[in-house]
C-alpha positions as CSV (number, residue, x, y, z in Angstrom):
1,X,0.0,0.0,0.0
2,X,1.2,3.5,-1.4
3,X,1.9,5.8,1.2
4,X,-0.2,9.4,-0.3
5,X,2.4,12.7,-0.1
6,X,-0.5,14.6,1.9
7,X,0.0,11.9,4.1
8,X,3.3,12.5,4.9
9,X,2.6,16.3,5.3
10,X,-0.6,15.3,7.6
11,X,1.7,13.3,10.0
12,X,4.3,16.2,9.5
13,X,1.5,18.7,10.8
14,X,0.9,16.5,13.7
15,X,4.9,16.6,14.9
16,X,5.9,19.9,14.4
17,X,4.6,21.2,17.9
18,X,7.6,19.1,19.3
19,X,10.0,19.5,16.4
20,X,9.3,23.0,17.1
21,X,10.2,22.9,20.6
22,X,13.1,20.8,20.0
23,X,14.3,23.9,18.4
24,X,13.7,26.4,21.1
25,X,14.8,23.8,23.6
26,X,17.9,22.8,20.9
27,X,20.5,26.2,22.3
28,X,20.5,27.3,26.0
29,X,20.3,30.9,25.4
30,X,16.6,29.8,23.3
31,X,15.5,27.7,25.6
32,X,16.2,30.0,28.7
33,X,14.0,32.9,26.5
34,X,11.3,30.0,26.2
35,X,11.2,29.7,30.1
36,X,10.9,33.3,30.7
37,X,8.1,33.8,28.8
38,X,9.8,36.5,26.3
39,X,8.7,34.2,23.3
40,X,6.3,36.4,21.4
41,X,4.5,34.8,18.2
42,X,2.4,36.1,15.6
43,X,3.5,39.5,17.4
44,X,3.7,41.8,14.2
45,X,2.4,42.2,11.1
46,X,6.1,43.2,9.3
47,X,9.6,41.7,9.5
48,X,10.9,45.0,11.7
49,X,10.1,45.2,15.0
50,X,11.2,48.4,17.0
51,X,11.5,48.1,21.1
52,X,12.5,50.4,23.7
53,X,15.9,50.7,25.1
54,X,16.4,53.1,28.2
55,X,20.3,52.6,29.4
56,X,20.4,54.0,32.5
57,X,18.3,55.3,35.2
58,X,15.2,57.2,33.9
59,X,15.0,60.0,36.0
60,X,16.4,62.6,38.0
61,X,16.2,63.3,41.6
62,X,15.4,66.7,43.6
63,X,15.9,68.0,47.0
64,X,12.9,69.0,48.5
65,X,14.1,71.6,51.3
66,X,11.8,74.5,51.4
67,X,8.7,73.0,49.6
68,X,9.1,75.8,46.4
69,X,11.8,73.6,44.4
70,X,10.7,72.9,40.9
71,X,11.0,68.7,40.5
72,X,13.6,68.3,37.6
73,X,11.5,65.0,36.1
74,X,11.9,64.4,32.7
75,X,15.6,65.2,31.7
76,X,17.2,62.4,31.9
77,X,15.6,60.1,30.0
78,X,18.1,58.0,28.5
79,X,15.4,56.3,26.5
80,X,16.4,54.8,22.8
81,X,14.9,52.6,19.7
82,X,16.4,49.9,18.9
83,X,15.4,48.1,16.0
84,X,15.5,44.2,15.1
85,X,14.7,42.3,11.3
86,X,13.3,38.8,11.3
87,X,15.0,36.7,8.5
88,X,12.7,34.6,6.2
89,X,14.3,31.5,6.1
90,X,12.8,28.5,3.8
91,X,15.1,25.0,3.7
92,X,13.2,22.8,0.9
93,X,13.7,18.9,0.5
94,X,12.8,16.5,-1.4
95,X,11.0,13.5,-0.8
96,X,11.1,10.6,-3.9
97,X,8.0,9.5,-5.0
98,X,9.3,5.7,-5.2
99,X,9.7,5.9,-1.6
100,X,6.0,6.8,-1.0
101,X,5.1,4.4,-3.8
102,X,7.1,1.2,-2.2
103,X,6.0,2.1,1.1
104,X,3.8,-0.2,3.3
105,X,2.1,0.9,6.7
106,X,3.1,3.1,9.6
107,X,6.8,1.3,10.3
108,X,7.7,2.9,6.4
109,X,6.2,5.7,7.2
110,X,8.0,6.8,10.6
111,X,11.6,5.4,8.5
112,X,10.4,8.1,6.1
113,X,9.6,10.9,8.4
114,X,13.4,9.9,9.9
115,X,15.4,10.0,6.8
116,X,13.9,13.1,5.2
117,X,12.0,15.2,7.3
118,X,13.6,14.7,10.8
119,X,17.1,14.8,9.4
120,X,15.8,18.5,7.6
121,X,15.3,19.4,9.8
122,X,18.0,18.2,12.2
123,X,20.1,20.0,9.4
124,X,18.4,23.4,9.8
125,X,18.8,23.7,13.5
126,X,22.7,22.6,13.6
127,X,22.8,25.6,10.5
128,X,21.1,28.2,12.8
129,X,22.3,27.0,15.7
130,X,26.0,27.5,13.8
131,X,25.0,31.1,12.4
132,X,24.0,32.0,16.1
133,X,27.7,30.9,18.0
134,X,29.9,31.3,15.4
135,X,28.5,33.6,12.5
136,X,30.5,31.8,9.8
137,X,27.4,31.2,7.0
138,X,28.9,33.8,5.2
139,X,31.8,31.6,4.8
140,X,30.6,27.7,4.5
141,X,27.6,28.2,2.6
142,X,25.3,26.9,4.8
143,X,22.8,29.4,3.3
144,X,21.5,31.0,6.8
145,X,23.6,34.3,7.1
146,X,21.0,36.5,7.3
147,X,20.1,34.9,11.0
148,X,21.4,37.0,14.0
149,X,24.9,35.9,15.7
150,X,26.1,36.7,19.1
151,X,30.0,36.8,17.7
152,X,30.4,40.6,17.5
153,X,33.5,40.2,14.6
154,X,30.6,39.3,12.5
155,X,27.7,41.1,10.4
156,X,24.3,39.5,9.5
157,X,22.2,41.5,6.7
158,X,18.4,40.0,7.6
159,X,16.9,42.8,4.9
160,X,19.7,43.6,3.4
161,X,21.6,45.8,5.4
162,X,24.4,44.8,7.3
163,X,23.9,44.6,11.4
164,X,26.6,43.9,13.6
165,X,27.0,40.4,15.9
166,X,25.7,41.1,19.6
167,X,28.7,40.8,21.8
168,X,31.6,41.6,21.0
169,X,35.4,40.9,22.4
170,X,36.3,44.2,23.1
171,X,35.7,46.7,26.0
172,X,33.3,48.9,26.6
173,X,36.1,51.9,25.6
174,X,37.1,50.1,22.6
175,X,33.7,48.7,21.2
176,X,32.6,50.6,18.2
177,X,30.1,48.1,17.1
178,X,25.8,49.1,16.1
179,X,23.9,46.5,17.9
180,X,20.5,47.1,17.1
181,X,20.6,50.0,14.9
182,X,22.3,51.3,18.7
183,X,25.8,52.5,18.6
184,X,27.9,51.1,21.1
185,X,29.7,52.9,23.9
186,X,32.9,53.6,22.1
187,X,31.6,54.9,19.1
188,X,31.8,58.2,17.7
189,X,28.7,59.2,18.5
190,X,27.7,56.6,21.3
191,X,24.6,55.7,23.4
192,X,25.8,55.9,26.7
193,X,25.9,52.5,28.7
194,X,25.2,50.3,25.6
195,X,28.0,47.7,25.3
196,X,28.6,44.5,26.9
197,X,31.1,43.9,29.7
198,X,34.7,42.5,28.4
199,X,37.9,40.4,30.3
200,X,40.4,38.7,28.8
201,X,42.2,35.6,30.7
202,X,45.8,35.1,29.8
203,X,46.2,31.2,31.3
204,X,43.2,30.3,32.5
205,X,45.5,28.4,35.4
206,X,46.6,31.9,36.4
207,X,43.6,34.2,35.9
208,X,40.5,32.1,34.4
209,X,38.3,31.7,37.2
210,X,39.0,35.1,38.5
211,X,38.6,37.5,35.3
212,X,35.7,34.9,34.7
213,X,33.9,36.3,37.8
214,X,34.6,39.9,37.4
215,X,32.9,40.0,34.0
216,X,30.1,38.1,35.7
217,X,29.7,40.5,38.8
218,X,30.2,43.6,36.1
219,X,27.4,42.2,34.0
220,X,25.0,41.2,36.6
221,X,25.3,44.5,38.2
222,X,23.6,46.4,35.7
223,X,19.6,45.7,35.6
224,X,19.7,44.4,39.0
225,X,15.9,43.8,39.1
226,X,16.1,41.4,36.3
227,X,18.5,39.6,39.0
228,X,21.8,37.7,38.4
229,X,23.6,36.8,34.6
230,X,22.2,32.8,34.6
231,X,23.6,31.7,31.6
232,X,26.7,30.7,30.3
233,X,28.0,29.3,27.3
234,X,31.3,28.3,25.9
235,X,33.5,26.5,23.6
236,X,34.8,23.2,24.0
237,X,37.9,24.2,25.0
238,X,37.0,27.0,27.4
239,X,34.0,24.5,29.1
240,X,36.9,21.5,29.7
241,X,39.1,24.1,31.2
242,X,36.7,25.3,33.2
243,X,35.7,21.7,34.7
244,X,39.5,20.6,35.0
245,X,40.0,23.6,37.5
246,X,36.7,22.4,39.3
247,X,37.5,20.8,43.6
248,X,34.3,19.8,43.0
249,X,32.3,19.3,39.7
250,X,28.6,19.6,39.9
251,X,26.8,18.8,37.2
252,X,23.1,20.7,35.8
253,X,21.0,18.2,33.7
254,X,18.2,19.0,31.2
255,X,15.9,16.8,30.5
256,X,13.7,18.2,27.7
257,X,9.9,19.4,27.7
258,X,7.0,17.0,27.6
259,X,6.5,17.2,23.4
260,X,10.0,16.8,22.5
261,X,12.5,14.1,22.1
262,X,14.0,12.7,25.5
263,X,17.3,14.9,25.2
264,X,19.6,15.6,28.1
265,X,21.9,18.6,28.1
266,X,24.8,18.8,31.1
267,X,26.5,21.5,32.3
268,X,28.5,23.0,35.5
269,X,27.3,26.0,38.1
270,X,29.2,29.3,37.9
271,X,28.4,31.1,40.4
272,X,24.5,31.6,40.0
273,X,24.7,30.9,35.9
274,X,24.3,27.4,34.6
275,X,27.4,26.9,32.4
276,X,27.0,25.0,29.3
277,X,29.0,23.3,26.8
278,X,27.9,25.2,22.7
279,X,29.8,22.8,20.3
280,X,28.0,25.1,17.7
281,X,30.9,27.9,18.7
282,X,34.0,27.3,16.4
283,X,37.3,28.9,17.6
284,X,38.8,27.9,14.8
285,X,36.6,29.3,12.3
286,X,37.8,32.4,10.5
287,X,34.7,34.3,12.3
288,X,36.9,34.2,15.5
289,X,40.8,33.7,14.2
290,X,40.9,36.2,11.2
291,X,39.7,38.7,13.5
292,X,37.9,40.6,10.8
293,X,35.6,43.6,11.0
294,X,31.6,43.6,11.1
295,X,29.8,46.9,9.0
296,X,30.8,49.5,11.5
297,X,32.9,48.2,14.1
298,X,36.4,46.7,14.3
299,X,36.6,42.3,14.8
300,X,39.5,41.0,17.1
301,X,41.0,37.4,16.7
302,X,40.9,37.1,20.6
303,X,37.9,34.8,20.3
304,X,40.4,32.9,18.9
305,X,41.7,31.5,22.3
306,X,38.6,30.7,23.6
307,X,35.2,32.2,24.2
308,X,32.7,32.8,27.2
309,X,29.4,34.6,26.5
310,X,27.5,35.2,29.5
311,X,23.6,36.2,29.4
312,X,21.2,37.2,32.1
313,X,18.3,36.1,30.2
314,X,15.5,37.9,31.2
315,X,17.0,40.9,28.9
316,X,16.5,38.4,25.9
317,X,13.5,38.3,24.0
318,X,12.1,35.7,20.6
319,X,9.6,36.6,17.9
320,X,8.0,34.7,15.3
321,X,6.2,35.9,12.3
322,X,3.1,34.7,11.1
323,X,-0.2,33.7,11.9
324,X,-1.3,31.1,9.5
325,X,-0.1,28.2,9.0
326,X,-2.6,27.5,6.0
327,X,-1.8,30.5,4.3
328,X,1.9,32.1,5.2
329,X,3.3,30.0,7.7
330,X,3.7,30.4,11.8
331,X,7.5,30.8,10.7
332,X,8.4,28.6,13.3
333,X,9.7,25.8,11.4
334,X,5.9,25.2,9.6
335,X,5.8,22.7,6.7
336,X,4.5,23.9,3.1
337,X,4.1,21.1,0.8
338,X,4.0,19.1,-0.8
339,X,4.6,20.1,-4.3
340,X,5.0,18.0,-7.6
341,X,8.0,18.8,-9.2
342,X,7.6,18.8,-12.6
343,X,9.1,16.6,-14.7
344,X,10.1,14.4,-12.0
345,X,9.1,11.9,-9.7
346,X,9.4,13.6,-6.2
347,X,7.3,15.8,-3.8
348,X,9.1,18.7,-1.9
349,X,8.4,20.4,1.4
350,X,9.5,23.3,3.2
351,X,10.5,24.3,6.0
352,X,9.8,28.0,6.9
353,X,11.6,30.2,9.8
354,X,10.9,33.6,10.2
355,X,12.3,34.8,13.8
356,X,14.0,37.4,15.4
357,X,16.2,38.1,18.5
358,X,17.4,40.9,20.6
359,X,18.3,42.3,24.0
360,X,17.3,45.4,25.7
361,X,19.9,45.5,28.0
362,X,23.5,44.9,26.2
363,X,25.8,46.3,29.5
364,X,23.8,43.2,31.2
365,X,25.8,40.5,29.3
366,X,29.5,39.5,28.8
367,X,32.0,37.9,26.7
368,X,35.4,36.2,28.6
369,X,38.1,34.8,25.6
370,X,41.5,33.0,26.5
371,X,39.5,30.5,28.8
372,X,41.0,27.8,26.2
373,X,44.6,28.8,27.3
374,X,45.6,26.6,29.5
């Protein structure tokens, strides 16, 4: 018995839900965004979304000593725009029709949903997932260089126009970077307090754990009502040093939501931050050993030795575009298809991303390189 192509999509339909969340839950930073409820779908009718940015305390304060003062509210603001573009990213397979034809029952189907679909889309996420640590799409080809990337050497042109990575190596003196149409505290013209926190660890035997915690302390500091930085990730590297200097190595498991696959993620405690292991950040990828420049800023090679990004999530916020799935998509990974390729005997489907990320705190985060020195 013929298994139909709407078929396939049907029971495609029917898993997405926890391919979906496989997604979100796939990166630590993603998943950590999922759990603070700062995933926002069907939010926006256009790919730009503009959010508000205020960098430092909002107000002023007056001394009230005879009762006639005049209260100086309202003149220091220190309230911005920032603006983010969501990418509209489509990755298309094919499916042949032989397969459907030769097929027999629900066993052939689920060995077809595993070598085509699930492996799609086991291939988009390690793409995005890539674009987002590294920022190297650019340069393999893996076709998904207009998604965001946290590695500030790097540029990402979602509409067009070039926007630099989110954190980059370099101090808050030094960091000429536009994060979110924003320019960054050592720019020529800069937004006061917008930049992320910087230390650089020569061996991390000598310094690691210690220039570790003062970009921690320096980044959880700022926002203090959003609470501590609790996320870390690094490369493989920087993560194994890291444990090797451990007295005492206790280990934070993640067992995966109720819809998606039984995947468990480990990582250490730093301080109040969960520490995690990104093999999707590549030290030896030109993105961090070239050094390079992003649109407006200067790159550095420091990376190159290493890498620590530090988040404190609640600054971090998701969006999806669409509304539906019938028509345009969800964009959250929602299957089109299938189509009849002419001329031939297979059936494609696509699947369709359309999201965005941003922070509205940038001085709240931090990036650490050298941790891979020993």
């Amino acid at each position: 018995m013929a298994i139909s192509p709407d078929v396939l999509a049907t029971a495609l339909n029917e898993l997405m839900p926890s391919y979906s969340e496989l997604f979100v839950k796939f990166h630590p930073l993603m998943e950590k965004i999922l759990v603070n409820g700062n995933l926002d779908s069907a939010a926006l009718k256009g790919p730009e979304r503009e959010f508000a940015v205020v960098t430092d305390g909002p107000g002023t304060i007056t001394h009230v000593q005879t009762g006639s003062e005049i209260i100086a509210g309202g003149r220091s603001q220190n309230a911005h725009r920032g603006k983010v573009v969501a990418p509209r990213l489509i990755y298309a397979f094919d499916v042949p029709g032989k397969d459907l034809a030769e097929a027999n029952g629900e066993m052939d189907l689920a060995r077809i949903l595993q070598h085509y679909p699930e492996l799609a889309l086991s291939d988009f996420h390690e793409r995005i997932s890539r674009q987002l640590g590294t920022g190297d799409s650019a340069l393999t080809g893996d076709g998904v260089e207009s998604f965001c990337t946290l590695n500030g050497n790097r540029s990402f042109a979602p509409d067009g126009t070039n926007r630099d990575g989110f954190l980059a190596a370099l101090s808050q003196a030094t960091n000429n970077n536009t994060v979110h149409n924003l320019a960054c505290s050592g720019s020529a013209a800069p937004i006061a307090g917008w930049g992320n926190q910087y230390e650089d660890i020569t061996s991390f035997a000598v310094n690691g754990r210690s220039q570790m915690r003062k970009a921690y302390f320096a980044a959880s500091r700022q926002g203090k009502t959003s609470g501590p930085v609790d996320l870390m990730i690094g490369d493989e590297s920087s993560y194994l040093n890291y444990i090797d200097d451990l007295d005492d190595q206790v280990r934070v498991v993640k067992v995966e939501g109720d819809k998606a696959p039984p995947l468990v993620r480990q990582g250490v405690k730093f301080l109040e931050a969960d520490f995690f292991l990104d093999d999707s950040i590549d030290i030896s990828s030109a993105a961090y050993t070239a050094g390079g420049s992003t649109s407006n800023g200067t790159g550095t090679s420091a990376g190159a030795d290493g890498i620590i990004y530090g988040f404190k999530t609640p600054t971090w916020h998701l969006f999806t575009l669409g509304h539906d799935a019938s028509r345009e998509t969800k964009g959250d990974f929602a299957v089109r298809g299938p189509f009849r390729i002419p001329d031939q005997d297979v059936y494609r489907y696509e699947l369709v991303l359309m999201m965005g990320m941003h922070t509205t705190q940038l001085r709240s985060n931090f990036v650490v390189t050298g941790a891979g020195t020993p």
